[in-house]
C-alpha positions as CSV (number, residue, x, y, z in Angstrom):
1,X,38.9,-65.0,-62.9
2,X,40.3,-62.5,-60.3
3,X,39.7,-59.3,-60.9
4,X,43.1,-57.1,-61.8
5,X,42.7,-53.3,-60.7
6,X,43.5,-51.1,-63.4
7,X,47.2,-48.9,-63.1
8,X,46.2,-45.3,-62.3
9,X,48.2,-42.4,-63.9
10,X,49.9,-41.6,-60.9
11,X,50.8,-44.9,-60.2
12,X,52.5,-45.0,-64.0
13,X,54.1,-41.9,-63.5
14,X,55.4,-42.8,-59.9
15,X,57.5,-46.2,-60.7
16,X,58.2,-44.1,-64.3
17,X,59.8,-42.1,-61.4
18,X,61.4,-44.7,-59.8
19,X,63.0,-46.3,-62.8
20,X,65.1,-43.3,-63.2
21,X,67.7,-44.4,-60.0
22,X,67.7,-40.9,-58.9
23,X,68.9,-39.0,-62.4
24,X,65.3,-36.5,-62.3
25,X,67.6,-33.3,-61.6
26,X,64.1,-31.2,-60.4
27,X,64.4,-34.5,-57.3
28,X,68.1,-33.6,-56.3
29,X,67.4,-29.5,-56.6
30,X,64.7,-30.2,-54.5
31,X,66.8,-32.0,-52.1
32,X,69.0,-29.4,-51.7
33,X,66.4,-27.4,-51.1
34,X,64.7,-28.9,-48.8
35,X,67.7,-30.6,-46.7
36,X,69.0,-26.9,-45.9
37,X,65.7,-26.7,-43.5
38,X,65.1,-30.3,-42.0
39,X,65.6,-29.7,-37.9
40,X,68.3,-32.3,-36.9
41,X,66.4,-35.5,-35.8
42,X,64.4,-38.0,-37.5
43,X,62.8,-37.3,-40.9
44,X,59.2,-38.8,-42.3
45,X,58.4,-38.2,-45.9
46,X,54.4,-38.9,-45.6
47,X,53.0,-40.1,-49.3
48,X,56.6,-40.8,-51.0
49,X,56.1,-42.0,-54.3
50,X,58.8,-42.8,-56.2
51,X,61.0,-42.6,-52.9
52,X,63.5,-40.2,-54.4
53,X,63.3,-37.6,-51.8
54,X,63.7,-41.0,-49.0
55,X,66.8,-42.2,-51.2
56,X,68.7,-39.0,-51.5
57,X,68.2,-38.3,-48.1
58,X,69.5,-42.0,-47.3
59,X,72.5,-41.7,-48.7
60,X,73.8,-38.3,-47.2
61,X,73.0,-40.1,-43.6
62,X,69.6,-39.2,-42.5
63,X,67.5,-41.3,-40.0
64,X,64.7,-41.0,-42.9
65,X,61.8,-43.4,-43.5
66,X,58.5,-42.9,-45.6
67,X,55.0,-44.2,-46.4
68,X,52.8,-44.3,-49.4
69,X,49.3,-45.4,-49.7
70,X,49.5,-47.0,-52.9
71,X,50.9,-51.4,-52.7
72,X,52.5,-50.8,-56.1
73,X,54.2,-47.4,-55.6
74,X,55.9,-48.3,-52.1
75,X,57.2,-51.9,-54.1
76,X,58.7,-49.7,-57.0
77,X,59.9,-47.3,-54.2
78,X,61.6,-50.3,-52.7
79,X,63.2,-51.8,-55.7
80,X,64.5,-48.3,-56.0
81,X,66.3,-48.3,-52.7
82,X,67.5,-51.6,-53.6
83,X,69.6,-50.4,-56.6
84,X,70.6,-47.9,-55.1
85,X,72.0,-49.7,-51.9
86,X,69.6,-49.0,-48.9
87,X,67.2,-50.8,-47.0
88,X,63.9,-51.0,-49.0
89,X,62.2,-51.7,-46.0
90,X,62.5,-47.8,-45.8
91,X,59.8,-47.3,-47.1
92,X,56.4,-48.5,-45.9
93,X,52.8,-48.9,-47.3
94,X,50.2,-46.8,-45.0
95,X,47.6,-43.6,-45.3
96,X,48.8,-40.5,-43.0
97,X,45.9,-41.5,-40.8
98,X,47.3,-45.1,-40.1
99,X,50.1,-43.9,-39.1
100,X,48.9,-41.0,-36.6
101,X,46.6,-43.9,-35.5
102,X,49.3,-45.8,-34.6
103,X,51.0,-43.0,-32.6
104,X,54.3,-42.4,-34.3
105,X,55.7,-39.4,-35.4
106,X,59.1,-37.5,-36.7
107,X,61.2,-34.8,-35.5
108,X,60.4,-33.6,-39.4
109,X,57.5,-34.5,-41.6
110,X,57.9,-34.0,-45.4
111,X,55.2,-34.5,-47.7
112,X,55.9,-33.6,-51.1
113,X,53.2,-33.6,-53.9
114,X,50.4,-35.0,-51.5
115,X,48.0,-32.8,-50.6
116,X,46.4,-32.3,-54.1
117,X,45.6,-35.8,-54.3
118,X,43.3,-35.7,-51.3
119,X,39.8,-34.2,-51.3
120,X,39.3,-32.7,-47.6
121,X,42.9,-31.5,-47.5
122,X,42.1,-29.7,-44.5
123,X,42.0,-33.3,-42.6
124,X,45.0,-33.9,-44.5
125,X,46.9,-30.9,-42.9
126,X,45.6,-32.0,-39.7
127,X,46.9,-35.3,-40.0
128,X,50.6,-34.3,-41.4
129,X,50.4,-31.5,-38.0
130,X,50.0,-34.7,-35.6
131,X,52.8,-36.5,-36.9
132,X,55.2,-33.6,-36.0
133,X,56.8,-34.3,-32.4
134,X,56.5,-30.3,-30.7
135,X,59.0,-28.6,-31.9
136,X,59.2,-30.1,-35.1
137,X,59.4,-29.3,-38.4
138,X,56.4,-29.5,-41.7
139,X,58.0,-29.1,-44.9
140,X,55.5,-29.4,-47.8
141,X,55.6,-28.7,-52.1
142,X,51.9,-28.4,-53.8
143,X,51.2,-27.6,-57.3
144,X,50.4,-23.7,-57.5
145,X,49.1,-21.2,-59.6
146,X,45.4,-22.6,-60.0
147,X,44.8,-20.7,-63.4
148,X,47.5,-23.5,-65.0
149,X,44.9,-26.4,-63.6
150,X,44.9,-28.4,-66.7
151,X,44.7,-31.9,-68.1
152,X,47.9,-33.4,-66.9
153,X,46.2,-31.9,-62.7
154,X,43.1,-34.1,-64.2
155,X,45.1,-36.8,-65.5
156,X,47.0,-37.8,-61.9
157,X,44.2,-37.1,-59.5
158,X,44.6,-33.7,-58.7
159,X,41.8,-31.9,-56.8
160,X,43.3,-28.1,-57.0
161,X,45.9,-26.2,-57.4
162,X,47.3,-23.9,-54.5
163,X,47.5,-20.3,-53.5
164,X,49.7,-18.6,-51.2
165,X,46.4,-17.9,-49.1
166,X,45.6,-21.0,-49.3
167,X,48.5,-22.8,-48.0
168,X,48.3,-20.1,-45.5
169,X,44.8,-21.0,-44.6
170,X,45.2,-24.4,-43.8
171,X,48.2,-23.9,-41.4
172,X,46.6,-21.0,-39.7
173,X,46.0,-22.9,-35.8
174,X,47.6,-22.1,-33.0
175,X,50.8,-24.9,-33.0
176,X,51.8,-23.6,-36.0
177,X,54.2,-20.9,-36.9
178,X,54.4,-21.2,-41.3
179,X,58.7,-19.8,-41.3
180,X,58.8,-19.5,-45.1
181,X,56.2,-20.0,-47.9
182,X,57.8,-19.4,-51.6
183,X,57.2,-20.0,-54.9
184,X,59.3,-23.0,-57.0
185,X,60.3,-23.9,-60.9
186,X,59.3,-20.1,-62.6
187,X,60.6,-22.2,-65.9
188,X,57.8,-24.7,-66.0
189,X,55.1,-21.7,-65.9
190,X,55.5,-20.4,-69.8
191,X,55.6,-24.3,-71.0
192,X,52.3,-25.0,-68.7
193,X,50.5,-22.2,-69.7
194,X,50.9,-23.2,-73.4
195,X,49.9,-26.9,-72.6
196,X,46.8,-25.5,-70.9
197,X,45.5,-22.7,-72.6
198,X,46.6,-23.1,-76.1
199,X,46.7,-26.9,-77.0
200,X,45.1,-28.1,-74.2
201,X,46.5,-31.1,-73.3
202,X,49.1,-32.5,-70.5
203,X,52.5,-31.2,-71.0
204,X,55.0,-33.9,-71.7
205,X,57.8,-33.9,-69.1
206,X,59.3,-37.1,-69.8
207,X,62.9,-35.4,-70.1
208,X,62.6,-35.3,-66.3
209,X,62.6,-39.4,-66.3
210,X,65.5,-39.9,-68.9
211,X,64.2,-39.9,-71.6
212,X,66.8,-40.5,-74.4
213,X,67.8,-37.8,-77.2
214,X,70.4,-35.2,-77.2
215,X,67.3,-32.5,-76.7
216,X,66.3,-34.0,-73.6
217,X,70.0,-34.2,-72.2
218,X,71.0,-30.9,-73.2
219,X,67.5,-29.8,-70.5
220,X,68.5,-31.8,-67.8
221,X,72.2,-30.6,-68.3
222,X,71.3,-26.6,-68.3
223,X,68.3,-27.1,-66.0
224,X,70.1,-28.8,-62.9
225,X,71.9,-25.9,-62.1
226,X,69.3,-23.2,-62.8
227,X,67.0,-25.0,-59.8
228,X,70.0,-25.8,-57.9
229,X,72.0,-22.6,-57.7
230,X,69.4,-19.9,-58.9
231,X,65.5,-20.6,-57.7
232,X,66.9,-22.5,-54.7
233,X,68.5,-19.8,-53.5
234,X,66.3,-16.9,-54.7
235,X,62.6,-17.1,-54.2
236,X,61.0,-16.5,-57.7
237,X,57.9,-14.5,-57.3
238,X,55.8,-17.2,-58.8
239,X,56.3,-20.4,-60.3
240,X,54.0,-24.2,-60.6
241,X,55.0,-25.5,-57.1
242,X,54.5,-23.9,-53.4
243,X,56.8,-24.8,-50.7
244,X,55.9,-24.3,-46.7
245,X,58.0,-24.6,-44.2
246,X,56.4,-24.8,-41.0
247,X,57.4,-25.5,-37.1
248,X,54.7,-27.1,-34.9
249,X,54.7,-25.3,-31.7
250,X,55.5,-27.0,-28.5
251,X,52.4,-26.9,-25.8
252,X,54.6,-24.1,-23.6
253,X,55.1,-22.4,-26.5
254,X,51.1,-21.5,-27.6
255,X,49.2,-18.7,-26.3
């Protein structure tokens, strides 16, 4: 009898992901977000998941493709694209080091939620760096505040949470210049902190992925604007993501 691998957490909670068609409000704020810094030119998001970030970039007209290392991520990612009109072939199963192997690369590099999930992260870095054409641009989001580093971190595969030093660490070589580092979602700190510390267990953010009940609707309702038009446009001074954005120097350009 063939063996049949067992369904990882993340894997569950990335084509959870997917099933929503785009309706996670925290995906589109982030959008927002980030779209306000992509350089014009191609755009790469490196360890997708779900493929929301590839979709709602898509559909507004960016040259956007993405990879994910995991077979049954990338085929929910691509029945998401389906439904949703695009070309599923958008979205590609590889590691970051296949595809620096193989020599391509992006005007911007996104990588959203990816770093965590990888032990020497400091490779990692190196490898999300050499798929930036000079001049380009790194956007990343980790999980931050390591204090919050809890069950759910456990649960999914996280190694760490991030600091601000940290992050700072890790892109401190020559071809980069880091143009913004800033906290994300101040909201989901209070609710973490009780998961953590007081009941110890994973906190249950299934509103995020539609989940039915006029509780959960009313949170997505008054929480899409609050990332949208609040803690998008005024850094908090902490929160449970970081965000970096980053321009890889050209050679004439380093010192």
């Amino acid at each position: 009898m063939r063996q049949v691998d067992a369904i990882s957490d993340l894997e569950r909670q990335q084509i959870a992901l997917a099933e929503t068609r785009g309706s996670d409000f925290r995906a589109d704020a982030l959008g927002h977000l980030l779209a306000a810094r992509l350089q014009q030119g191609t755009v790469m998001d490196i360890g997708c998941g779900a493929g929301d970030m590839v979709a709602w970039l898509g559909e507004r007209g960016y040259d956007v493709r993405g990879i994910d290392v995991s077979e049954r991520i990338v085929q929910a990612a691509r029945d998401h694209l389906r439904d949703r009109g695009l070309d599923p072939t958008l979205i590609q199963q590889s590691s970051i080091e296949s595809f620096v192997e193989r020599g391509e690369s992006a005007d911007n590099v996104v990588s959203l939620e990816c770093l965590e999930h990888i032990e020497d992260d400091a490779a990692a870095f190196d490898g999300l760096v050499s798929a930036v054409r000079p001049g380009g641009r790194l956007i990343l989001s980790v999980p931050a505040m390591p204090s919050l580093f809890g069950p759910k971190d456990v649960a999914v595969g996280h190694h760490r949470r991030y600091t601000a030093q940290r992050l700072r660490e890790l892109a401190d070589r020559p071809n980069v210049r880091v143009e913004e580092l800033r906290h994300w979602n101040l909201l989901g700190v209070g609710p973490t902190f009780v998961a953590v510390h007081l009941l110890n267990r994973a906190i249950n953010d299934s509103f995020r992925f539609g989940a039915p009940g006029l509780r959960n609707r009313m949170l997505r309702r008054g929480l899409s604007p609050w990332f949208r038009h609040v803690e998008n446009r005024i850094a908090p001074p902490f929160g449970l993501t970081l965000i970096m954005v980053a321009t890889v120097l050209p050679g004439e350009q380093l010192q």
